[in-house]
N, C-alpha and C positions, 0 to 999 in steps of 0.2 A: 579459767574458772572450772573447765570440766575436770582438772586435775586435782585441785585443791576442796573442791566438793566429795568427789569421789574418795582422796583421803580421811576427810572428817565423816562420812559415812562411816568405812570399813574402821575405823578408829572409835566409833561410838559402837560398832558391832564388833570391838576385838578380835579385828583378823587384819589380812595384809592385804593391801592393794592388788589387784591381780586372782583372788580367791572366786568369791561370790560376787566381789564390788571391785568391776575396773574402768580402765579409763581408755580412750583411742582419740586422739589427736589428731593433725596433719603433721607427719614425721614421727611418730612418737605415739605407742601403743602398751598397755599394760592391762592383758585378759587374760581368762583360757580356758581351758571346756568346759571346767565347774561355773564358769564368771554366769551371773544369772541378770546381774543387774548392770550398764554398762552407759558410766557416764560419754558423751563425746559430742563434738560439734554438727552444726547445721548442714556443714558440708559432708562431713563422715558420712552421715546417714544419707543424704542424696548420691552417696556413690556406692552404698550398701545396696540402694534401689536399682540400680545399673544393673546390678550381678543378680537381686530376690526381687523382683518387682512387685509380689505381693508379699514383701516380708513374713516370708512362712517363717515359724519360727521365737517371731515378737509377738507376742500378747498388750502390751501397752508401752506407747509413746507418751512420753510428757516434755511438751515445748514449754519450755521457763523462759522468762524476758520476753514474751511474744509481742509487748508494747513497742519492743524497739523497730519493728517492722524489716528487718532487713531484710536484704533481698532472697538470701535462701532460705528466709523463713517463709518469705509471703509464698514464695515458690514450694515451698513442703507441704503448708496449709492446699495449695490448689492440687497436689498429689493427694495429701490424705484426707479431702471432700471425698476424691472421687475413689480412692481406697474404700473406703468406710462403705457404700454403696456397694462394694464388691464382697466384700469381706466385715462382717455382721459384727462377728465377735472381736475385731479389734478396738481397744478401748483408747482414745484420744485424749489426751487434757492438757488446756493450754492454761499457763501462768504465768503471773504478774502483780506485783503489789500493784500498779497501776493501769490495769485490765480497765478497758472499756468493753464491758462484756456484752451490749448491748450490740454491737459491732460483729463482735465473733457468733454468737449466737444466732444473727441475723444469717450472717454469712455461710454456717452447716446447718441452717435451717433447723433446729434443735429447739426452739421455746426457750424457754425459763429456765434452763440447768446449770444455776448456776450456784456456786456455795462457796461460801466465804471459811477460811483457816486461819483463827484467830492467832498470834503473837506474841511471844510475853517483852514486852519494850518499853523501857522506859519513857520519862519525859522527856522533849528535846525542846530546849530554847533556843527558837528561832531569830537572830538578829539579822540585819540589815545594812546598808553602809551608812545610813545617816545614824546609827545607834552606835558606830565605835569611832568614828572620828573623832570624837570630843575626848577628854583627857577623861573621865572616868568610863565612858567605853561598853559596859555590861551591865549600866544602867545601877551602878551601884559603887559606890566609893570602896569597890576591896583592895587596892593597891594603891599606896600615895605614889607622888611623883611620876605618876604615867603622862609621859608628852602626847599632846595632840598630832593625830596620824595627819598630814596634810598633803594632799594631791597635785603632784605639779601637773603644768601647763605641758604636754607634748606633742600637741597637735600647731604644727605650721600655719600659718597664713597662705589662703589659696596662691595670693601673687607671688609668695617667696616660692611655693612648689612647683605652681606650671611655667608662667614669666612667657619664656618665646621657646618655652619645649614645641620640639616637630613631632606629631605623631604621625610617623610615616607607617601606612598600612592600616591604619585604622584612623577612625574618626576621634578628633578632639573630643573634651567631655565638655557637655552643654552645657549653657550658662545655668547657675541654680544646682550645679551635682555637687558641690558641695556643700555640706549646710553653714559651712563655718566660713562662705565665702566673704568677701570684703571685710570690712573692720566689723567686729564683733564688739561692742561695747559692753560691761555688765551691768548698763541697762536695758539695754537688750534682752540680755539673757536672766534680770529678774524678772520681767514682765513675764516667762514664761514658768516660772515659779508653780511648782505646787502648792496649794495654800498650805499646807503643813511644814511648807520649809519656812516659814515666816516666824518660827519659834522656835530656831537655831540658832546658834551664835553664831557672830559674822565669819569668824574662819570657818568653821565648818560649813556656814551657806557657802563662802566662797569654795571651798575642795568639792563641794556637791557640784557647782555649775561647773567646773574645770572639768571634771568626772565625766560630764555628763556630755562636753564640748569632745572630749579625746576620746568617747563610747562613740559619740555620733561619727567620729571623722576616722577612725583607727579599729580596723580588726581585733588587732594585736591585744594580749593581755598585757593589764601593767605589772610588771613583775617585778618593781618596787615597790608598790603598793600591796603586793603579797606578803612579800616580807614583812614590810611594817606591821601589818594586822599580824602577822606568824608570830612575832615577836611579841606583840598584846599581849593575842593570844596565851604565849607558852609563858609571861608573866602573870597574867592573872590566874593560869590554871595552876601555876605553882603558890601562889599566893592563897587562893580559894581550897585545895586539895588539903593546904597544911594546915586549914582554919578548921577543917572537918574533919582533921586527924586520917588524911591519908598519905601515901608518901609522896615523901618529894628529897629533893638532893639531899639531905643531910638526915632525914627521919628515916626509921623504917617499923612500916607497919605491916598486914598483910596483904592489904593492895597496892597493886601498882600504881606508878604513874597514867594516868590516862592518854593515850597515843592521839596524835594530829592527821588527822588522815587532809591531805591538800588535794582540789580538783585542778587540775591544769587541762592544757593545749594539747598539746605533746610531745615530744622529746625532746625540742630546743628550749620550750618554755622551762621542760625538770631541768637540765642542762646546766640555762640562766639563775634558775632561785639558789639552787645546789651550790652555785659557786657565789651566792651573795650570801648563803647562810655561811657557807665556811668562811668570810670574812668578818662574818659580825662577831660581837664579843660575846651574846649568850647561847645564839643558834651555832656556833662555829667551835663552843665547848664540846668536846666530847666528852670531859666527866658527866654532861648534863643532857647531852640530847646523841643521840640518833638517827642522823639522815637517811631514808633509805628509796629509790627507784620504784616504782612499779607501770611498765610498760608495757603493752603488749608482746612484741617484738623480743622482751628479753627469755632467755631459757626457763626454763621451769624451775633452774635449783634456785635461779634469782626472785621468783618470784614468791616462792615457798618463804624466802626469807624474812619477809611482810610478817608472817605468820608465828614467828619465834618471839617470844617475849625476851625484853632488853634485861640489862643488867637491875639489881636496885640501883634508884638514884639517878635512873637513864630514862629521859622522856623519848619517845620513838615517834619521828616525822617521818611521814610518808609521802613522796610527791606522785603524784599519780594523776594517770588521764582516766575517760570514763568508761574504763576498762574495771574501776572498782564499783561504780555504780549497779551493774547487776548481781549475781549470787556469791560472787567472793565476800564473806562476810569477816571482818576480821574483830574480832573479841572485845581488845582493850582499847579501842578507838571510841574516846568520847567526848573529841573536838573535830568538827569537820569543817572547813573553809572552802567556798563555794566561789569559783573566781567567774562561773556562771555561760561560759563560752566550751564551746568544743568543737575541734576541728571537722569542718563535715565535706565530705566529696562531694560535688553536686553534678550533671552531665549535661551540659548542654546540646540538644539533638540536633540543633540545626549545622551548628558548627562545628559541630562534630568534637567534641574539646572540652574538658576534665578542669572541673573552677576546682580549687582547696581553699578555703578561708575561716578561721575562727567565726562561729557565727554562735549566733544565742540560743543555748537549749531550749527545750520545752516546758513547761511545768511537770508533766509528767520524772524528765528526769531530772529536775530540780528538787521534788520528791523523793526519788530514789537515793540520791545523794543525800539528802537530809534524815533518812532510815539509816543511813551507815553509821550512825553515833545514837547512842542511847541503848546500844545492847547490854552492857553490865551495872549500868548506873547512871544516872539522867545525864544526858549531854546538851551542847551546844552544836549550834550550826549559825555559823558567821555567810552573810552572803554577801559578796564583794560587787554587790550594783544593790541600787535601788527599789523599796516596795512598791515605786511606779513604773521602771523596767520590767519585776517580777507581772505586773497587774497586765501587761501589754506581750509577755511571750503565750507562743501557742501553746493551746491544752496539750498534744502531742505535735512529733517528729515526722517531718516529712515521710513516709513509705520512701527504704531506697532503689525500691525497683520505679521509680518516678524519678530518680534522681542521679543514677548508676548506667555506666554504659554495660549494655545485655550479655555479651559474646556468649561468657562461659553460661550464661543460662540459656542462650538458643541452644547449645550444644548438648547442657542436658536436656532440654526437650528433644529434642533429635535422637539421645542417645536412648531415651527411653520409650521412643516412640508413640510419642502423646501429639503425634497430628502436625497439623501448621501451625506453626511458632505463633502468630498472630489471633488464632483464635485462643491458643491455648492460657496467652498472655492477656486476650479478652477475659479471663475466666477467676483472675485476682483482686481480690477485695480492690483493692486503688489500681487499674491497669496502667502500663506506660504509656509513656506517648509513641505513637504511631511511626515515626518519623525515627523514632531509638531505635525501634524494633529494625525497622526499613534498614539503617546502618547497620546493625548486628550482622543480621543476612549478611548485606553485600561484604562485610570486612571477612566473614568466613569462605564466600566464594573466591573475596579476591588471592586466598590461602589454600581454595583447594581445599577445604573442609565439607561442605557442603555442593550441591549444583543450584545453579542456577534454576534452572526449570521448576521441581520438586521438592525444594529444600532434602532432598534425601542426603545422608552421610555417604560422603565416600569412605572409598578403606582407609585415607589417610585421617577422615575426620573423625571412625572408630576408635582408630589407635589413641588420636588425641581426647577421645571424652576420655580414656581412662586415664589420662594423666594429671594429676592435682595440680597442673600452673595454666596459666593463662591458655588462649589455643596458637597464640602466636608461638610462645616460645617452647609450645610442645611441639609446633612442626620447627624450632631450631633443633630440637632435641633428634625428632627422626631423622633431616637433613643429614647433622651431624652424623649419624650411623651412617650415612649412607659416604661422607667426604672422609673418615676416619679421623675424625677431628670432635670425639664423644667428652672428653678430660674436658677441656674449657668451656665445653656448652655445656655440660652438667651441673658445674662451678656458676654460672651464670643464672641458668635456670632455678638453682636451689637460693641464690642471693637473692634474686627477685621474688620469689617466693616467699622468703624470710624477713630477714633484714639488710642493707646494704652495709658490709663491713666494717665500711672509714667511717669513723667519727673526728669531729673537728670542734677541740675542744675552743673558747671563745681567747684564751690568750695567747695561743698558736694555733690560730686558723692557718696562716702564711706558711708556716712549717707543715701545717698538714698538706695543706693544698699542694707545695713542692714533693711532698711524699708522694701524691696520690698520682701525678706525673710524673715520676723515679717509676710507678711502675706499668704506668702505660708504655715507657719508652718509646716516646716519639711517634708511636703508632697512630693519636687522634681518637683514642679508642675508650670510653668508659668500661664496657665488655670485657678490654684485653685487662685493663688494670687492674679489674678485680678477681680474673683467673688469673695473673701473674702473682698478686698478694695471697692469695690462695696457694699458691703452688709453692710458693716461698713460706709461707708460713707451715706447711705439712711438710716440706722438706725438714726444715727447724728441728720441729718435733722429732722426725723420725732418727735425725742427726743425732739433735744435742737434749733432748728430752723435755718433758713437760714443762719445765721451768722457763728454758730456755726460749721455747713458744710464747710464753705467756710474757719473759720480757721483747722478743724480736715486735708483739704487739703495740707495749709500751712506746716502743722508740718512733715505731713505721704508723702510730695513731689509726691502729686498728682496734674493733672491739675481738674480744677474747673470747666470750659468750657465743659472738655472732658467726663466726669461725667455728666453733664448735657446732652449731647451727645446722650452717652449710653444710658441715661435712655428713652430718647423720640427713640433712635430707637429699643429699644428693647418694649415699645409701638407697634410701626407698626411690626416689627415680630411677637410679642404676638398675635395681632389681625388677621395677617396673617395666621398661627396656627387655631386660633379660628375658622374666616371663613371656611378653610377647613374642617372643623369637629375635629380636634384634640382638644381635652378634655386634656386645658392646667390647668396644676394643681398650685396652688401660692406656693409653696413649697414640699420639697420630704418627700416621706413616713420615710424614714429612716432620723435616725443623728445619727451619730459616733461620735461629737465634738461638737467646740462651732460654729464650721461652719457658722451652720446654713441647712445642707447638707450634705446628707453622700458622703466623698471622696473617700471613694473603688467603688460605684456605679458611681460615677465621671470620676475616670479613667477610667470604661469601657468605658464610651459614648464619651468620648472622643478619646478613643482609636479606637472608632468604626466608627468615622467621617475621624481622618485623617489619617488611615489605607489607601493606604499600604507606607505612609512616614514614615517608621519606622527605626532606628537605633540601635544596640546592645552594651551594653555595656560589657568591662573586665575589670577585677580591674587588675592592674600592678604597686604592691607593692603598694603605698600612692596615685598614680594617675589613672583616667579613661581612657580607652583605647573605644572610638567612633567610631564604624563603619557601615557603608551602603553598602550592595551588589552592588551599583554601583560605589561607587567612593572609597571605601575604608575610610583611616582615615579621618574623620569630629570633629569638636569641638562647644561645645555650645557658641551662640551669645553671647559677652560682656555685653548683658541687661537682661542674661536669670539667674534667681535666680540657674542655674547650673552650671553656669559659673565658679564655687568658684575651687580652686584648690582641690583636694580630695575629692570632699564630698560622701558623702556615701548613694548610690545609694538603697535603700529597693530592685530592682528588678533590673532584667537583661536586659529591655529593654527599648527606649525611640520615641518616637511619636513625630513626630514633626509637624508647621506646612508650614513651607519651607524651601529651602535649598539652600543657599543663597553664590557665590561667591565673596568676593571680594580679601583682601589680599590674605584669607583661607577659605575654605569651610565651614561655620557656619550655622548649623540647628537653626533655630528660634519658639520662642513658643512650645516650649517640653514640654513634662509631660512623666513622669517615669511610669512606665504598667508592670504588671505581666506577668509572661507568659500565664495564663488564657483566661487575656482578649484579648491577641494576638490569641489563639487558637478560641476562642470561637467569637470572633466580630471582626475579621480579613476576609481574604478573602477565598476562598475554602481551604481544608485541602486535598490532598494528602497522601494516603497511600501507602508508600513506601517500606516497607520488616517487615516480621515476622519472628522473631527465636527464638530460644532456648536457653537462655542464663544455663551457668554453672556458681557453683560456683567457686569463686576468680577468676574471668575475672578479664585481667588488660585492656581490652578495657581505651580508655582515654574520651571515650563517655558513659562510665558505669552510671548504675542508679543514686539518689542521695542516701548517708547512708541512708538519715534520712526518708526510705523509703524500705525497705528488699523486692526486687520481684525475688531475686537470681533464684527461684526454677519456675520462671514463664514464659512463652512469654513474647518476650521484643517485642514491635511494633515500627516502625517509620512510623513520619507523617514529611511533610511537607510543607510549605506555599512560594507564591512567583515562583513558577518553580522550586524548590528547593534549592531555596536561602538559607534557611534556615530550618533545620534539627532539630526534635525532637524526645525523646524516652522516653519512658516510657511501663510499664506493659498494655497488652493487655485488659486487664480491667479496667486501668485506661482511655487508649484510646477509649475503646469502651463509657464509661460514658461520653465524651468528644462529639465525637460524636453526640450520642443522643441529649445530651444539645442542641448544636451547632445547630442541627437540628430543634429541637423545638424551637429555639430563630430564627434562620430564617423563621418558619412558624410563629411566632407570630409579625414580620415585616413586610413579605408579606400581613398579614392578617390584619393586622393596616395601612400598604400603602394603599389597596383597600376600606377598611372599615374604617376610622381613627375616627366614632365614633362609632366602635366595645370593649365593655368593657372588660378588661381582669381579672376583678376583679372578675367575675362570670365563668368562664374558668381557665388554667394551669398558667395563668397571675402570682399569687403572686406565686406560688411554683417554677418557674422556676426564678423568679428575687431574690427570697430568696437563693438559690441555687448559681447564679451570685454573689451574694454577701457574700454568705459565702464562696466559692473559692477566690473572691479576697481579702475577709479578711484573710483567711488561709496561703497567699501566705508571709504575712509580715516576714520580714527576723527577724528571732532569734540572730540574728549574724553577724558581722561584714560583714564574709565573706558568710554568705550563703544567696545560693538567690533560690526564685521557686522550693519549693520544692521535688513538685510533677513529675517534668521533668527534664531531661536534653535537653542539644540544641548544637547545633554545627553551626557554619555560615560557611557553604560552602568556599564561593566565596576567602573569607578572613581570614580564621583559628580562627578568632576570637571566642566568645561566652563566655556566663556568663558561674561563676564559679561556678556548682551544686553540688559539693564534698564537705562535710567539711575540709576546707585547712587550714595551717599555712602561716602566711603571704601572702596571696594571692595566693599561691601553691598550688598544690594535688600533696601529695605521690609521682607520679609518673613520676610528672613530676622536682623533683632535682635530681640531676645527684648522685649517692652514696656516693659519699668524699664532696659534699657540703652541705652546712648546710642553715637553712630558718632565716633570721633577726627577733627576737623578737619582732622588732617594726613596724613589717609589711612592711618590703622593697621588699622583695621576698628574691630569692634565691642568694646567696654569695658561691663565689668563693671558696674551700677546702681550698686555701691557703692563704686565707686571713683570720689573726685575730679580726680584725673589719670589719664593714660594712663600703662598702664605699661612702651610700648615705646616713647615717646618724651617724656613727661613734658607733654603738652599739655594744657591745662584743660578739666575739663566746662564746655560750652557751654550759658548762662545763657539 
């Protein structure tokens, strides 16, 4: 929005972007010495205060959308309370068609200052879902033959969904969690009737309680039911337009068609409609309509393109999230369809763990959406739920500093030196919860950002306030300078930051998914995949030319856009780096493959960034068995090239880089890690017990074979608080050790000095050493992982399997009369003659 506002300024003041009126983004900046007025983000400006802390210079701030509460708003607001007390003459003004100004005014303790800026806006009629069901729709017989929109049934029967589901790791759901449990009859569900649905006709009574049965039980939008109303919809505007003598397909007058602006989910929901409109027969015309994107996520040229008027005779759809709801105003939009949900991140503090779920806006921005039509001539606003849904959402939106995990805003308090995070977070209209905070802290000490003791910044936590991505994957980013492994953690860093590449379109998902493992090659790696797509796709270009790029995306179901992306903001990281003195290298010392990169040095730095989100894996028979010390069993994301049923893990551990509720707990952006790089670029090691081991211990934590320390101290370490447990020979520990140590002092020693060379120092002997452990660790064997250790997971009995096993077994652990499946099931029952998850024979 800060882009496409700042254009319609400098365009109603007849000059060019960049003059008086510019714009500064994240990646992406257009100012210069003359710029007087300077649109940009909530963030921009919080990292302007890093560098001006009393914004010398700025004369007036104006925060627009300040309803939305987000977290670096609520966090600007609690800088410029206490700005404004310093600094007399700086003028503040917050805005919002939907300002609860009583709130803000309380809050800068200010009185009454408050003034209203009147609008020039049309009339907007307001519908409902019980007002277009029915075959005339708009409350008015303007189109014959309109079929009644009817709502199917998509919500399951509780007993067809659970039956004799295992929830291992978690608790079943209570009796009563669903509403739509046991048989449901629709007398049931008329008794719950509003009285004014009693003077509907019975199908439309009926599509209302179906509606209302698949709202109650289903996040999900229904994204047939979108279409159907779209379709109405762009029937009756065409129908109504040409009755008023405006244009439509075959007239031309001097107004245009009036554009559909759609509220959706996000991405998958535009995705879904997109490819049901180009099926249909009048939304899939292109003499007639105009499908167009608008996502956050996408580039700027894409989104500019909202903003172009269509051809005559072209109605223009717009699918978009509620990224259109605040200042992007677009012209000839004067149908807007309200599907009424929006995907909201929520944070769970105990659990430490990141819910996503369509959930139901506010009124507030139910509002906002219903202001986006009616600017050139009276509109409509359809709302795809009920005026008894409408009458039960909240006034406003959760605050997401209550609902968002902290990190990067402990960091900026830290970086700007406003105190203890905890009081300073005391000091916000809605404060978090106590226990966010308490995690924030400790996730940055467990990185080495902060201390312990003081919350003070270290140098490595300095470096990382000034970099615009999370604080994890800014210490991948310094790591990587320091392993000469800077190319794919840059690639990494700018993805995540942006948008994630692959896209999967819904009728070759399976071809995507096999693409998206073509470029992990074999490695277990999200990370690697999408630095190898990258690297491949800018080789392309620089090959075979623009073209050529833009088809190798087509084929490999990459986005185009998003690539493009990457590449400019891993520019401004690069440069970032630079200025700081880090001696960024254009490729690593090492290559193992056709990379481009060596991947054992990969893993570590990666490992070393989003440590301590880490995961264990067990093999159990043909499948992986996922577990975290805090929540138990987890599963890789449906987009994670580990997704696949069995695949076979090289190492016993996995890295994630969150950990994401919805149905089920799925870790997102994993990569598979040795125990090495766990030991060594994890977090403090713990020394936990020395002893004496004897020969033929049947300990079930014993050494690995392929390792004889029978006759030696065995040591255990630990990491996590003892979350997890490792052993090995006293002199493999102590080697361990050391390393570990000298790899922290040549961190420490690169955070303070980061144009400190290590080529002329321990630098190349101890990264060669990193890298030939985590070469050494490569599994020989199906079943064997990490050689050089074993592990045990506490919390959860879990842990890789460090024994040479049959079938995913060790020795000790089949019971004596049973016997281990040849084909790798595990262990079978003495009295059973076959297996009986894969029907294999006891072996004679």
């Amino acid at each position: 929005s800060a882009v496409s506002v700042a254009a319609r300024v400098a365009q109603e003041r007849d000059e060019q972007v960049g003059d008086l009126v510019g714009y500064q983004i994240r990646g992406e900046q257009k100012t210069s010495r003359k710029t007087k007025l300077t649109f940009c983000t909530t963030g921009v400006l919080l990292r302007k205060l890093i560098a001006n802390k009393a914004l010398q210079g700025v004369t007036h701030i104006f925060v627009d959308e300040i309803h939305e509460r987000g977290i670096h708003e609520d966090f600007l607001l609690i800088v410029l309370r206490d700005l404004c007390l310093v600094r007399k003459d700086l003028k503040v003004v917050l805005m919002s068609a939907t300002l609860d100004a009583e709130v803000f005014s309380k809050y800068f303790g200010i009185g009454n200052k408050e003034f209203h800026v009147p609008g020039k806006t049309f009339p907007v009629r307001e519908l409902f879902l019980e007002h277009v069901l029915g075959t005339t729709g708009f409350g008015e017989d303007v189109v014959r033959g309109l079929n009644a929109i009817v709502v199917q049934e998509r919500v399951r029967r509780r007993s067809e969904t659970v039956g004799n589901r295992k929830f291992k790791g978690r608790a079943p759901p209570r009796a009563g969690y669903a509403p739509c449990e046991g048989d449901i009859t629709g007398d049931t569900l008329h008794t719950e009737d509003p009285p004014e649905w009693q003077s509907y006709a019975p199908d439309v009574l009926t599509s209302l309680r179906r509606w209302r049965t698949n709202a109650e039980n289903d996040d999900a939008v229904d994204v047939e039911l979108v279409v159907d109303v779209l379709r109405k919809v762009v029937r009756v505007a065409d129908t109504s337009e040409k009755a008023d003598g405006l244009e439509t397909g075959g007239g031309r007058t001097d107004a245009p068609a009036g554009a559909v602006l759609v509220f959706l989910t996000g991405w998958d929901d535009i995705v879904k409609v997109t490819d049901l409109c180009a099926n249909d027969k009048l939304l899939g015309d292109a003499s007639k309509t105009l499908v167009l994107p608008l996502h956050g996520s996408l580039p700027s040229s894409n989104q500019k393109a909202i903003f172009d008027r269509p051809k005559p005779g072209i109605r223009k759809i717009i699918l978009a999230t509620n990224i259109a709801e605040t200042s992007i105003t677009i012209e000839d939009v004067v149908y807007v369809i309200d599907c009424g949900k929006a995907k909201e991140k929520t944070y769970d503090s105990l659990n430490d763990m990141a819910c996503l779920k369509p959930s139901w806006t506010s009124k507030a921005s139910a509002h906002q959406r219903r202001g986006r039509s009616g600017r050139v001539r009276p509109g409509f606003c359809v709302r795809l739920y009920t005026s008894q849904k409408y009458q039960e959402m909240a006034a406003h939106a959760t605050p997401e500093m209550r609902r968002m995990p902290l990190e990067e805003l402990v960091l900026s308090v830290k970086s700007l030196g406003l105190g203890f995070v905890s009081g300073f977070c005391a000091k916000a209209i809605d404060p978090p919860d106590v226990k966010a905070v308490a995690n924030a802290i400790a996730l940055l000490v467990a990185i080495g950002a902060v201390t312990e003791h003081d919350e003070s910044l270290t140098e490595l936590g300095k470096h990382l306030a000034k970099l615009p991505v999370s604080p994890r994957l800014g210490k991948m980013l310094v790591v990587a300078c320091v392993f000469g492994c800077v190319d794919p953690a840059l690639t990494v860093a700018a993805a995540q930051a942006t948008r994630n590449p692959f896209v999967l379109p819904l009728d070759k998902k399976s071809a995507a998914d096999s693409s998206r493992r073509e470029f992990a090659k074999g490695t277990c790696s999200d990370h690697v995949a999408i630095a190898n797509a990258f690297g491949e796709w800018q080789a392309t270009r620089q090959n075979n030319g623009y073209g050529a790029s833009r088809g190798f995306c087509k084929r490999r179901f990459l986005s185009f856009e998003a690539m493009e992306r990457i590449e400019k903001t891993r520019m401004q990281l690069r440069g970032l780096l630079e200025n700081a003195g880090f001696a960024v290298a254009r490729s690593s010392e090492y290559k193992n493959n056709n990379s481009g990169f060596d991947t054992d040095l990969f893993r570590a730095v990666v490992c070393a960034g989003l440590f301590p989100k880490i995961a264990s894996i067990k093999k159990k028979g043909r499948r992986n068995e996922l577990t975290t010390h805090e929540d138990g069993g987890v599963e890789c994301h449906p987009n994670s090239v580990n997704s696949v049923f069995g695949v076979d893990f090289p190492h016993g551990w996995l890295v994630y880089g969150e950990k994401i509720k919805t149905q089920k707990v799925f870790v997102r952006d994993c990569t598979c890690v040795p125990t090495s790089s766990v030991l060594l670029l994890g977090g403090p090691l713990d020394v936990v017990q020395r002893q004496k081991m004897g020969l033929g211990s049947n300990d079930s934590t014993a050494t690995s074979s392929s390792m004889d320390i029978s006759e030696e101290d065995k040591t255990t370490v630990s990491i996590l608080h003892g979350a997890y447990r490792f052993d090995a020979s006293s002199s493999t520990i102590a080697l361990i050790l050391s390393l570990k140590d000298k790899i922290d002092t040549m961190l420490r020693r690169k955070a303070i000095d980061p144009g400190f060379c290590l080529r002329t120092n321990a630098g190349p002997g101890v990264i060669h050493a990193v890298k030939t452990l985590m070469a050494g660790e490569e599994s020989d064997g199906v079943c064997t992982r990490d050689a050089f250790f074993n592990d045990s997971r506490n919390c959860f009995g879990g842990g890789g399997d460090s024994q040479k096993t049959i079938g995913g077994y060790s020795p000790t652990q089949i019971r004596p009369l049973d016997w281990p499946c040849l084909n790798g099931c595990g262990a079978v029952f003495a009295s059973k003659e076959a297996c009986f998850r894969c029907g294999g024979g006891k072996p004679r």
